[in-house]
C-alpha positions as CSV (number, residue, x, y, z in Angstrom):
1,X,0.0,0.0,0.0
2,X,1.7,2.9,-1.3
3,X,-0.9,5.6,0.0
4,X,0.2,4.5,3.4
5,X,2.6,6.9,5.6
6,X,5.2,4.6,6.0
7,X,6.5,5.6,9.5
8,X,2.8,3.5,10.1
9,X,4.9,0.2,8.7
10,X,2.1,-2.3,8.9
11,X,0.6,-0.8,11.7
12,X,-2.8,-0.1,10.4
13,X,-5.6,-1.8,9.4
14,X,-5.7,-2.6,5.6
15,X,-9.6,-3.3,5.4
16,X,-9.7,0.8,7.0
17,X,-7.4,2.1,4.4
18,X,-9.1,0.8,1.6
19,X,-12.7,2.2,2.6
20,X,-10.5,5.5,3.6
21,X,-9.6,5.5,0.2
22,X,-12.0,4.7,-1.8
23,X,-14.3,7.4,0.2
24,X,-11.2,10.1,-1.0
25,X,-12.4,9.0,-4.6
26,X,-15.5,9.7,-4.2
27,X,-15.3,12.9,-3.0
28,X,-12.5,13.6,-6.3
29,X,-15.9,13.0,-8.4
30,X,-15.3,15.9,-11.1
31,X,-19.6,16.0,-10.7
32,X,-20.4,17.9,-7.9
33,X,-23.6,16.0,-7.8
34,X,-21.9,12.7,-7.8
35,X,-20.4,13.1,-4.8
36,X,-21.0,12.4,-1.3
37,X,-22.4,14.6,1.3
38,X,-20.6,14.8,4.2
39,X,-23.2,13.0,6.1
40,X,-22.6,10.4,4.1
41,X,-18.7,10.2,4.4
42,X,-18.9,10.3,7.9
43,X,-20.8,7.5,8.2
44,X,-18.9,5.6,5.4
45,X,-15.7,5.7,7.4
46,X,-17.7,4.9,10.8
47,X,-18.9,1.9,9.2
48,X,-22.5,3.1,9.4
49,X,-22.7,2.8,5.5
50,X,-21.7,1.0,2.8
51,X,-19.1,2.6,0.6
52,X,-21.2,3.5,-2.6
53,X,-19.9,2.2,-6.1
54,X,-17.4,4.7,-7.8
55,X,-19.1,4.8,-11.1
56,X,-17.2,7.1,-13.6
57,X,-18.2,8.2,-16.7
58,X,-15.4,9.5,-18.8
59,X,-17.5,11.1,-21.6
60,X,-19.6,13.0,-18.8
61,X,-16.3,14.3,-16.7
62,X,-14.9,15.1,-20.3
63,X,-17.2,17.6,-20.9
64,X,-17.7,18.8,-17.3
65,X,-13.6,19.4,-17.3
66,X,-13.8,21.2,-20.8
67,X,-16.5,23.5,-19.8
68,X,-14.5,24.6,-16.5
69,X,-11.4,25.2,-19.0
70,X,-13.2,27.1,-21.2
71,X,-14.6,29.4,-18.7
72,X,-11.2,29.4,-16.9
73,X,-9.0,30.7,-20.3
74,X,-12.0,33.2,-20.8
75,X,-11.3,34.8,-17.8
76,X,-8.1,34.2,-17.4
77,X,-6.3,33.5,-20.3
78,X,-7.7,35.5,-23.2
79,X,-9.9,38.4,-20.7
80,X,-9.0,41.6,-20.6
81,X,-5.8,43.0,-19.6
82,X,-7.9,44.2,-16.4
83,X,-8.8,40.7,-16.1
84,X,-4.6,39.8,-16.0
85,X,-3.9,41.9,-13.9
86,X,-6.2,41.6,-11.8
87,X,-4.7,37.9,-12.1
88,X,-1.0,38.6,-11.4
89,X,-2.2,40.3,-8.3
90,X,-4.2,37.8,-6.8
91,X,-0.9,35.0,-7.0
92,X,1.6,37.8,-5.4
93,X,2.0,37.5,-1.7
94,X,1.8,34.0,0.8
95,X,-0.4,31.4,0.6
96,X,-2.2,30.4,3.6
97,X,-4.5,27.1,4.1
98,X,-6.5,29.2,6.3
99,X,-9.3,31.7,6.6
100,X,-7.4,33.6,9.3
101,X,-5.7,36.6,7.6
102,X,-1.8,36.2,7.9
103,X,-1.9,39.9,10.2
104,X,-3.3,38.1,12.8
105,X,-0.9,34.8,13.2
């Protein structure tokens, strides 16, 4: 098992993991419809639920994933030069994983 942390070894329980990360996948579904609530993951990784079937459909995500690149590059990539700059700006400075503004930590 690859996904493992290794400092685990084989510390862990393999029947866990595998729920764990087929629940991941779920929630990667590039359908926000298709995936899980969190109600639902929760109770998936209690054991409260079964782990639903990962069904993909390639054509669908294909055209879900074009649609977001479209509308990406149109604001982005071929906007107006207000839209690029407004662009630069908003990748200068740290990135933070939190909602807490940097002047506060």
């Amino acid at each position: 098992m690859d996904l493992v942390d290794p400092r685990l070894g084989s510390d862990f329980n393999k029947e866990e993991m595998i729920v764990a990360i087929n629940v991941a996948l779920l929630c990667c579904n590039v359908t926000s419809t298709a995936r899980p609530t969190m109600s639902s993951v929760v109770s998936m990784l209690e054991g409260k639920a079964v782990v639903q079937e990962l069904v993909s459909d390639p054509k669908a995500e294909s055209v879900e994933i074009d649609a977001m690149r479209k509308h990406f590059q149109s604001y982005f990539g071929r906007g107006t030069s207000e839209k690029r700059i407004e662009m630069d700006q908003s990748t200068e400075g740290p990135w933070t994983a939190s909602s807490t503004s940097a002047h506060y930590l």
